[in-house]
ZAVOKOL-49080 format. One line per 10 residues: for each residue x, y, z of N, C-alpha, C, O. Coordinates in Angstrom, 2 decimals. Last residue first. Example, Ala and Ser with C-alpha at 12.3 -4.5 7.8 and 13.67 -1.06 7.14 Angstrom:
REM ZAVOKOL-49080
12.85 -2.25 7.08 13.67 -1.06 7.14 12.90 0.03 7.87 13.41 1.14 8.04  13.19 -5.69 7.80 12.30 -4.50 7.80 13.20 -3.30 7.80 14.24 -3.32 8.46
//
This chain:
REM ZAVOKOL-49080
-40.03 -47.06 -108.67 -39.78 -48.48 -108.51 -39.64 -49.30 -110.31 -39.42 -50.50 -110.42  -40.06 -44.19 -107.90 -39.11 -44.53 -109.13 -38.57 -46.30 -108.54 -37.46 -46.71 -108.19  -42.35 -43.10 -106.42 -40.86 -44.14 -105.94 -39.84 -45.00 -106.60 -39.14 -45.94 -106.25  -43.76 -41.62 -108.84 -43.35 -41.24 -107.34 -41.82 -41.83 -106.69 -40.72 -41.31 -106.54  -43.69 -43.31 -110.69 -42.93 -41.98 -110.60 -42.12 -41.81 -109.63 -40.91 -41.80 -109.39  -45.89 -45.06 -109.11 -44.37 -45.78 -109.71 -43.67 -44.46 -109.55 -43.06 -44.27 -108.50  -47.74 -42.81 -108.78 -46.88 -43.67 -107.37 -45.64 -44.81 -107.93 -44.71 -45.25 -107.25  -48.77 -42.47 -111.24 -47.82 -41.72 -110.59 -47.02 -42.45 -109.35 -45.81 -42.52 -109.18  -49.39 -45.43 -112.12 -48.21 -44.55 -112.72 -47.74 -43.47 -112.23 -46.56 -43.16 -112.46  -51.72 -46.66 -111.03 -50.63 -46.71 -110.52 -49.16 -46.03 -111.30 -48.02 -46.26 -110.90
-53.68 -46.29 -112.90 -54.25 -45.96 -111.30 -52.65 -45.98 -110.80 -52.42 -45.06 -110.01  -52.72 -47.38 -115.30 -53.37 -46.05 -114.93 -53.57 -45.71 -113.82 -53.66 -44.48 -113.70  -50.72 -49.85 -115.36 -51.22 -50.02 -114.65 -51.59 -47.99 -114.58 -50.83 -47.30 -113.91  -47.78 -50.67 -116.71 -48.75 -50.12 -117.42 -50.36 -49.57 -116.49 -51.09 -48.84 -117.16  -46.54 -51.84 -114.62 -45.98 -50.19 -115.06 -47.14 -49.59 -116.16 -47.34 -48.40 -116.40  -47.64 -53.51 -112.29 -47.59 -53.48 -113.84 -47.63 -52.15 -113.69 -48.36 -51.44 -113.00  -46.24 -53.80 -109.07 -47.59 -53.31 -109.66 -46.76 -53.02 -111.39 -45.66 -52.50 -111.60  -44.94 -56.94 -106.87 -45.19 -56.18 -108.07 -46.07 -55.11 -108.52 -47.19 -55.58 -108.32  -44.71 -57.10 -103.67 -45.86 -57.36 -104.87 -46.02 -56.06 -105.43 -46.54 -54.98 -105.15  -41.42 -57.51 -103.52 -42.57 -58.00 -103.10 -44.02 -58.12 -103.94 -44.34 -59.05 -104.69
-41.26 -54.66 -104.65 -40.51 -55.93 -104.95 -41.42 -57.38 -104.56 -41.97 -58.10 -105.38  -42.91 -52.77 -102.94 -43.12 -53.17 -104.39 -42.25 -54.21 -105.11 -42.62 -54.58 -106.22  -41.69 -53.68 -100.51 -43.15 -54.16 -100.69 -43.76 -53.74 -102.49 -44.72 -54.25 -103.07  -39.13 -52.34 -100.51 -39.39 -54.04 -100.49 -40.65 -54.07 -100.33 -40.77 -55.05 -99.58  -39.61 -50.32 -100.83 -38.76 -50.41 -102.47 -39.11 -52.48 -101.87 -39.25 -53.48 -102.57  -40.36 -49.11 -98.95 -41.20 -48.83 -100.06 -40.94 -49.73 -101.14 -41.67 -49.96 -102.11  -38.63 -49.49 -97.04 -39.71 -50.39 -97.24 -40.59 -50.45 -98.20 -41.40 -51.36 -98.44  -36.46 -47.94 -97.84 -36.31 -49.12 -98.03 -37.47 -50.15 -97.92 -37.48 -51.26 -98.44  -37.89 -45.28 -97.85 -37.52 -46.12 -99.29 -37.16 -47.17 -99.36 -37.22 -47.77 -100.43  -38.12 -45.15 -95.24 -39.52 -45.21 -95.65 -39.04 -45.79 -97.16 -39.71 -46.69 -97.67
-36.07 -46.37 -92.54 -36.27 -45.47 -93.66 -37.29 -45.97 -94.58 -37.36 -47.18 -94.74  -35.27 -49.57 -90.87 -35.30 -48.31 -91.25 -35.19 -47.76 -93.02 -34.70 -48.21 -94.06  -38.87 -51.43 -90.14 -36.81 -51.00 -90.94 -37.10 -50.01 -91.18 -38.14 -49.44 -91.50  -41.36 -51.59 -89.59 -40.17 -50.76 -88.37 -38.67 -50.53 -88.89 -37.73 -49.87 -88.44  -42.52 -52.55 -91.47 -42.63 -51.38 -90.61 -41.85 -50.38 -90.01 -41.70 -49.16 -89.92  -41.58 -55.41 -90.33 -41.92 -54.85 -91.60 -41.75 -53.42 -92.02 -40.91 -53.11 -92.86  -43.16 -55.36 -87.68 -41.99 -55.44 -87.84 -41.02 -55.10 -89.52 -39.89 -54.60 -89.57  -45.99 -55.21 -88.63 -44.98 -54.39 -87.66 -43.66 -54.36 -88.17 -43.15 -53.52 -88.91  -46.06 -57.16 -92.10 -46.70 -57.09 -90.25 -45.80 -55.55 -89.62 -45.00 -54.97 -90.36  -47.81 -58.40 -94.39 -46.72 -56.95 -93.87 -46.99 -57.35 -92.29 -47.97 -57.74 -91.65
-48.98 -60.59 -95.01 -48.05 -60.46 -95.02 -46.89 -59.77 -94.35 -45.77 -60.10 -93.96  -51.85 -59.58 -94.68 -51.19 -60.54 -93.97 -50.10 -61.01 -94.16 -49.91 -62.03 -93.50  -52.04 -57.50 -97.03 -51.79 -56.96 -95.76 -51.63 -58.27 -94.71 -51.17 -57.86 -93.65  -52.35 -59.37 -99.24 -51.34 -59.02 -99.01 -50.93 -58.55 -97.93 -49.80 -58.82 -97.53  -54.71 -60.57 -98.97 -53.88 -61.43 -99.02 -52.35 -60.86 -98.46 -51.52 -61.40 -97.72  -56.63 -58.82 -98.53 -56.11 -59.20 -97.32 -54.94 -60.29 -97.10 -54.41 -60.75 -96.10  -56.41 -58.79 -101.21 -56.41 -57.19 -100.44 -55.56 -58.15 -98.90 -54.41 -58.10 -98.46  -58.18 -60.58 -102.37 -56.07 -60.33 -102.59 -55.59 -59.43 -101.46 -54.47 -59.44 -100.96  -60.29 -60.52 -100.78 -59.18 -61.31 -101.23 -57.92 -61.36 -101.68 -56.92 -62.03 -101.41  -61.13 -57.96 -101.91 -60.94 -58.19 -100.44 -60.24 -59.45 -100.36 -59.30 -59.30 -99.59
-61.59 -59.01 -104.82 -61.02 -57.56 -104.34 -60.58 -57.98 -103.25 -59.48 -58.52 -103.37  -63.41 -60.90 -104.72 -62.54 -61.03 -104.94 -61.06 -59.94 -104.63 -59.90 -60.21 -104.32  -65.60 -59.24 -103.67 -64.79 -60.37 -102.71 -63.97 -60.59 -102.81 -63.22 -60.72 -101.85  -66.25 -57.83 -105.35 -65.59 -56.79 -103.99 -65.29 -58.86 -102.91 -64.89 -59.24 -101.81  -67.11 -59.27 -107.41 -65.50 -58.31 -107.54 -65.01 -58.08 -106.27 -63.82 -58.07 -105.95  -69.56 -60.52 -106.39 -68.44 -61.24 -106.83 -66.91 -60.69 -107.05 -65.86 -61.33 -106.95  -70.83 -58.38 -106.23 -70.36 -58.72 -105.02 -69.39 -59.64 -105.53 -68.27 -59.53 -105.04  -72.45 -57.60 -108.53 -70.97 -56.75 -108.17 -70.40 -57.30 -107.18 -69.28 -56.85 -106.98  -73.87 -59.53 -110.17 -72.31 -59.28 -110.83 -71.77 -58.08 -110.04 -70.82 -57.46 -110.53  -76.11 -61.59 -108.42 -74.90 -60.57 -108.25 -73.96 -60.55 -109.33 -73.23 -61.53 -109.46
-78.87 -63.26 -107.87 -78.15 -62.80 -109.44 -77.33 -61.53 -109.29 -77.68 -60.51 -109.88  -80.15 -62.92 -105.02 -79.77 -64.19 -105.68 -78.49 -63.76 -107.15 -77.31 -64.13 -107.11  -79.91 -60.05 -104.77 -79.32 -61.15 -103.68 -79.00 -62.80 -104.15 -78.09 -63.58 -103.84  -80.93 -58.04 -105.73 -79.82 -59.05 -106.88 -79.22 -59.86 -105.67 -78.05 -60.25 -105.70  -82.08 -56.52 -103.68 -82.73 -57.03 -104.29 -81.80 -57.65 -105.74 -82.37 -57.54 -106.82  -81.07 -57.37 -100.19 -80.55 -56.81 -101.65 -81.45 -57.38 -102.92 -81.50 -58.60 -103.14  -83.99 -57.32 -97.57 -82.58 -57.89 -98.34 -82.66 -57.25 -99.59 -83.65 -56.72 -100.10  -85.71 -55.35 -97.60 -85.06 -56.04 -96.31 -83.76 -56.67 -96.50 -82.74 -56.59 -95.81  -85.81 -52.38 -99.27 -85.80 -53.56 -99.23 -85.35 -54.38 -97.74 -84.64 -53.81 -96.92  -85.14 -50.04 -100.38 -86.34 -50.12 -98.94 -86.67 -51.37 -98.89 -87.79 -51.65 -98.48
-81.49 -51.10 -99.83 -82.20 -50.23 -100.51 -83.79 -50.15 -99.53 -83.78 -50.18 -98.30  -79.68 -52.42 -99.09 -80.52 -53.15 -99.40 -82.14 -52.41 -99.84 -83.28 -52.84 -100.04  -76.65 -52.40 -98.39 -77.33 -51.43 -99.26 -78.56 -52.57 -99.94 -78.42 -53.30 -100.92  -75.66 -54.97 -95.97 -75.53 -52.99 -96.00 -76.88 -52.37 -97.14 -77.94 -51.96 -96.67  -76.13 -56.88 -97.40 -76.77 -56.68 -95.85 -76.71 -54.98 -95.90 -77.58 -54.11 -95.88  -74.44 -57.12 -99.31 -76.45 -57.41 -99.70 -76.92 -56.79 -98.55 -77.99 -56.19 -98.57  -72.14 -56.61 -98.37 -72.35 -55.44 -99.43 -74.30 -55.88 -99.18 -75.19 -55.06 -98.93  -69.64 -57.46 -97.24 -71.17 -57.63 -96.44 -72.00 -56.26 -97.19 -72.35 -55.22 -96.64  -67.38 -57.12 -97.11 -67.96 -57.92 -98.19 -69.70 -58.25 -97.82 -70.55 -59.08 -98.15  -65.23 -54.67 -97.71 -66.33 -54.90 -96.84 -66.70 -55.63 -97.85 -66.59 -55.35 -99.04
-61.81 -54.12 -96.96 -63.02 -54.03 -97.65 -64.06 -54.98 -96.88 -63.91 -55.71 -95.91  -60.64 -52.09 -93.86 -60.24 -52.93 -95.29 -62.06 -52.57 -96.24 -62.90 -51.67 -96.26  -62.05 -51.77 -90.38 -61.62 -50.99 -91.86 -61.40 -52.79 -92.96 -61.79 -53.95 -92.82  -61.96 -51.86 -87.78 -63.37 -52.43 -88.53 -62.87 -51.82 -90.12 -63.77 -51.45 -90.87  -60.11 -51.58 -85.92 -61.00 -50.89 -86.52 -62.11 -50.73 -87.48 -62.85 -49.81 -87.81  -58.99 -54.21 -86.38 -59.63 -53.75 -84.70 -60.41 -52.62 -85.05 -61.50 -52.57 -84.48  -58.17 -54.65 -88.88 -59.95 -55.08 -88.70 -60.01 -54.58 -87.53 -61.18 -54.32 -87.25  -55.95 -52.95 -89.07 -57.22 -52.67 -90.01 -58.66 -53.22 -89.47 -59.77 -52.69 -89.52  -54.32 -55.23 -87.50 -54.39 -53.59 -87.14 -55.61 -52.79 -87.82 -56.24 -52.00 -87.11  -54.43 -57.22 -89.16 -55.22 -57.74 -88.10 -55.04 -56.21 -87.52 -56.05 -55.99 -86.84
-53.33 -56.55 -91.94 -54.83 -56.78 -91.64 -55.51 -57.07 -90.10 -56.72 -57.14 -89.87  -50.49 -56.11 -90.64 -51.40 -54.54 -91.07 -53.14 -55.36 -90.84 -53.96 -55.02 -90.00  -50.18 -58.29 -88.23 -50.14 -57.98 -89.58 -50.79 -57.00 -89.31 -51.46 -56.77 -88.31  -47.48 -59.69 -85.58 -48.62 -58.45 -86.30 -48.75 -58.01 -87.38 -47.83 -57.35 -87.86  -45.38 -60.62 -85.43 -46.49 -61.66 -85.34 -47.65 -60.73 -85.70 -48.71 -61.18 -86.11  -43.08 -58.90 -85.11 -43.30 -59.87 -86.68 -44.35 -60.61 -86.80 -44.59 -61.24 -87.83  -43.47 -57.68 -82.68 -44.26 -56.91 -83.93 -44.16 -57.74 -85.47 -44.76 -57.50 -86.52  -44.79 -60.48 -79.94 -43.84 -59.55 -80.96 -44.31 -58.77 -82.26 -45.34 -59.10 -82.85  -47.65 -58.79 -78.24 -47.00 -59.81 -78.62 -45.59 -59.17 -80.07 -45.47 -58.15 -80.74  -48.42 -56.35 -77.55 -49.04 -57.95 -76.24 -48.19 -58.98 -77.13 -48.06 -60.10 -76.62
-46.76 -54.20 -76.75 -47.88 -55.01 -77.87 -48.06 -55.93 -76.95 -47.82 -56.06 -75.75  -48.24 -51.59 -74.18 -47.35 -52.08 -75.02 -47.57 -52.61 -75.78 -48.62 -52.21 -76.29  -49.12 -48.40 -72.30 -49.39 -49.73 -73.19 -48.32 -50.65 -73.97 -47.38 -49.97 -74.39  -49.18 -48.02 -68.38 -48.99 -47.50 -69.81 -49.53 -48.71 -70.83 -50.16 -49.69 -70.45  -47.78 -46.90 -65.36 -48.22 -47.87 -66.34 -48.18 -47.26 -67.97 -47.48 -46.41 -68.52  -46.65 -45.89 -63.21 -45.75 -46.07 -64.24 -46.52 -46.79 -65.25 -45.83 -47.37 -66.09  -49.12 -45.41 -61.83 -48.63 -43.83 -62.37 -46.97 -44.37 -63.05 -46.16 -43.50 -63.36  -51.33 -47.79 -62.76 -50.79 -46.89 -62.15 -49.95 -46.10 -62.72 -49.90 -45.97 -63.94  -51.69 -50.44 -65.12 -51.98 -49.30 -64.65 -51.21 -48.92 -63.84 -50.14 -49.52 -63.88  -51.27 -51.69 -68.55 -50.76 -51.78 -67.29 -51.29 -50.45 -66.28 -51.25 -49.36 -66.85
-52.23 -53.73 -71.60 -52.34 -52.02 -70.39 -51.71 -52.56 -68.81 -51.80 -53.65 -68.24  -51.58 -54.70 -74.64 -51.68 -54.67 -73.45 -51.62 -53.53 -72.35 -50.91 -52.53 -72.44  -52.71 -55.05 -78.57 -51.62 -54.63 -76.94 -52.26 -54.84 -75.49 -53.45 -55.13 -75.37  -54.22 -56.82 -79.47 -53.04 -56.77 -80.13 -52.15 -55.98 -79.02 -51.02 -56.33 -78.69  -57.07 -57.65 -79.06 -55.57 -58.44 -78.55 -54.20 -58.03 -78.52 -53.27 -58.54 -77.90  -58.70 -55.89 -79.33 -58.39 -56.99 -80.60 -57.44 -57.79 -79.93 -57.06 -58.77 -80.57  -58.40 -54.43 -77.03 -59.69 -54.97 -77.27 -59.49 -56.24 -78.59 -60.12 -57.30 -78.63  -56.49 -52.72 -77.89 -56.31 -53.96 -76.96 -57.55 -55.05 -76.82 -57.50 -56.25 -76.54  -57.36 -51.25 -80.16 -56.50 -52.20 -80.10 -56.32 -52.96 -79.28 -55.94 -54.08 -79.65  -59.15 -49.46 -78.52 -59.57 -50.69 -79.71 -58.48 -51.55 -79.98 -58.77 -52.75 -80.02
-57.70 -48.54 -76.41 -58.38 -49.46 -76.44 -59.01 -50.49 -77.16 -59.32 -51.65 -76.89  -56.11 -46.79 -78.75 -55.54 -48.28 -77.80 -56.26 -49.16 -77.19 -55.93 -50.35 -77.18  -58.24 -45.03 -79.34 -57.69 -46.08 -80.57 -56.83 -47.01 -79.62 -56.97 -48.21 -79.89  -58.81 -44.03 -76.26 -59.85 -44.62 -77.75 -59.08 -44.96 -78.69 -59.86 -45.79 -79.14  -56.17 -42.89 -76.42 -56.77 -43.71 -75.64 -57.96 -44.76 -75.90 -57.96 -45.98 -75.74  -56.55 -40.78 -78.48 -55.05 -41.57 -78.52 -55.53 -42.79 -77.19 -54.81 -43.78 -77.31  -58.34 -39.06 -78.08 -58.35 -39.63 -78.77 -57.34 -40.81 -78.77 -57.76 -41.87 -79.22  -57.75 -38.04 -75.09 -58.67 -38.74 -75.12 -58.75 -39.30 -76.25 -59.28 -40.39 -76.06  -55.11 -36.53 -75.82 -55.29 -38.10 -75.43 -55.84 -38.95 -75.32 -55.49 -40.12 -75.33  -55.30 -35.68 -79.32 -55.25 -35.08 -78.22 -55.14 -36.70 -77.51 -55.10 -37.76 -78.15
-51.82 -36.17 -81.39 -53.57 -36.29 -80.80 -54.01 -36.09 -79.97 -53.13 -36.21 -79.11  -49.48 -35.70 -82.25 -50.37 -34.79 -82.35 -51.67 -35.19 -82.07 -52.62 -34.56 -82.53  -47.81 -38.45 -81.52 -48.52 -38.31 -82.52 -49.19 -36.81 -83.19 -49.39 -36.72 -84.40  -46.61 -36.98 -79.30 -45.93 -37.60 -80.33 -46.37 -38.01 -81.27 -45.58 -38.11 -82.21  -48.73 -37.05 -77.84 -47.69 -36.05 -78.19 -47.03 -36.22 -79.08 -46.87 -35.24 -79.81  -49.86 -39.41 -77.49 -50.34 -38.56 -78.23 -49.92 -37.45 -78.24 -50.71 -36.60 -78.66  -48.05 -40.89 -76.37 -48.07 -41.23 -77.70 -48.75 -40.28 -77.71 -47.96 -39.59 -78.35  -47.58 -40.02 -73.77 -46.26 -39.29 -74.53 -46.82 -39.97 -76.04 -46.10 -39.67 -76.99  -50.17 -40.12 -72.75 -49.49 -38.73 -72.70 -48.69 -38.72 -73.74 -48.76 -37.84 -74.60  -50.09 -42.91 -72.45 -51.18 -42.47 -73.42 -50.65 -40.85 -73.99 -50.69 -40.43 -75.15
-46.84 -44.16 -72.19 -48.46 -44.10 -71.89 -48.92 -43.06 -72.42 -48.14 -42.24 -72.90  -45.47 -47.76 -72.76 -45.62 -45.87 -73.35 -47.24 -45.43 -72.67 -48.30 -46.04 -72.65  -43.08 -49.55 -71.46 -44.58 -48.91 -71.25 -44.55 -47.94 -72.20 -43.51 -47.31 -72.40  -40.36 -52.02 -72.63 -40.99 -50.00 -72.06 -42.76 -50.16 -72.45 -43.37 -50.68 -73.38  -39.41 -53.84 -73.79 -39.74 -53.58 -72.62 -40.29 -52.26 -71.76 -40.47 -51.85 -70.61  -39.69 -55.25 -76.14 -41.09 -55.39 -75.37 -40.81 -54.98 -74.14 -41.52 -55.40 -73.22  -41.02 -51.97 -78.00 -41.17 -53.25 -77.65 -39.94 -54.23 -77.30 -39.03 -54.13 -78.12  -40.81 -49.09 -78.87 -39.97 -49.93 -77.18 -40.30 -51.39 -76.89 -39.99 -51.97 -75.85  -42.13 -49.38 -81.67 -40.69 -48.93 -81.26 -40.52 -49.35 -80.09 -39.84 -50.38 -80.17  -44.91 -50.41 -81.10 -43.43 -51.50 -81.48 -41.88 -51.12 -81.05 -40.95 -51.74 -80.53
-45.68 -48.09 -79.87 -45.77 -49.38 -78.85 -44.53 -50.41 -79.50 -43.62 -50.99 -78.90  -45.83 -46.37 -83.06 -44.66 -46.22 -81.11 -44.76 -47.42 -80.57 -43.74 -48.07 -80.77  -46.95 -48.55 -83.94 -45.97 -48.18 -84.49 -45.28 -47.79 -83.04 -44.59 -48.44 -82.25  -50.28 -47.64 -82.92 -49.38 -49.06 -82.14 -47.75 -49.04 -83.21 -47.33 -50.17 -82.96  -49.96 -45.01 -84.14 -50.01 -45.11 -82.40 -49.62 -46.87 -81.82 -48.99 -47.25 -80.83  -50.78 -45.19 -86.99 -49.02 -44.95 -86.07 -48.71 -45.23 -85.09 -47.59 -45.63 -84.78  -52.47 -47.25 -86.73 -51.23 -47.40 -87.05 -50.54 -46.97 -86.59 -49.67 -47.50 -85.89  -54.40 -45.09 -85.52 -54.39 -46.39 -84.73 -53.02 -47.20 -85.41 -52.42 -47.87 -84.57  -54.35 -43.40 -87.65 -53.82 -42.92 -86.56 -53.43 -44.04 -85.45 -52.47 -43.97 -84.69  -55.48 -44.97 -89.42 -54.53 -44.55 -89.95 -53.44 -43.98 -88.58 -52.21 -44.09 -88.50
-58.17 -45.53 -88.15 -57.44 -46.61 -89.36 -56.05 -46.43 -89.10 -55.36 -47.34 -88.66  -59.10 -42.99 -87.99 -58.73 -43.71 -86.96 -57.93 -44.82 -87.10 -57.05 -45.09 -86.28  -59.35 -42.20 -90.74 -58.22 -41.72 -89.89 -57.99 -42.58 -88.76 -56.84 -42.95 -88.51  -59.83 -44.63 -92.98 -60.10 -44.02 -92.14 -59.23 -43.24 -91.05 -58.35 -43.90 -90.50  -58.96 -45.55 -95.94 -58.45 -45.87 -94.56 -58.64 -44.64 -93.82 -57.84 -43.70 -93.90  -60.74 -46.64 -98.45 -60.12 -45.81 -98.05 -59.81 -46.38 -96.80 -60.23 -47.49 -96.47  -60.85 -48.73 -101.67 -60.55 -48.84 -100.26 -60.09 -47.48 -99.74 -59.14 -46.98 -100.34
//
């Protein structure tokens, strides 16, 4: 799984909207200052987000964006799909080679992993929501989402990031 910048930038940028939630506007100017984006970018990722539901716009010269709903009701997976990110299980349709359909469309041993994969995957990001997010300091959330779900210390892909946050 990678996470696309827009992925990634569309996080932080509804992150501010939680910080004044629910009564301050932020508009497009002061998040992408505050992000480092220019605005036209920082406008294009709110729209995708509002477009999912997840914030709201107000216009004129006090308007701006907010969430459209509290940040404990917002999961990371429903912030991931306005951008079309996580995993993709629409693997026969994508790489179907000069084929029309996947030619192991009937007899798959890889789609069976990337479902299962995307299954836990989204198991967990419907958990985390905003609000989640928003306690303070990055070790205390670090230290409650590996409490939360565990990673085996024996685990190769995951031994430096144990190090890392000496979990």
């Amino acid at each position: 799984m990678r996470i696309s910048p827009s992925e990634e930038y569309g996080l932080r940028c509804i992150l501010k909207l939680a910080a004044s939630y629910p009564h301050e506007l932020a508009s497009v100017d002061a998040v992408s200052r505050e992000e480092g984006l220019s605005a036209a970018y920082t406008e294009k990722l709110l729209l995708q987000l509002k477009k999912a539901g997840l914030v709201e716009s107000s216009r004129g010269a006090s308007g701006g964006y907010r969430l459209s709903r509290d940040p404990s009701e917002i999961t990371l997976s429903s912030i991931l799909k306005a951008f079309d990110g996580l995993i993709s299980t629409d693997l026969c349709d994508r790489f179907t080679g000069d084929h029309e359909e996947c030619v192991h469309l009937r007899e798959c041993s890889i789609r069976p992993i990337f479902v299962v994969l995307a299954h836990h995957l989204y198991n967990i990001l419907n958990q985390i929501t905003l609000f989640d997010l928003m306690k303070e300091g990055e070790k205390r959330v670090r230290q409650e989402v590996y409490h939360k779900f565990p990673v085996k210390r024996e685990c190769e892909v995951c031994k430096d990031v144990i190090a890392e946050f000496k979990v």
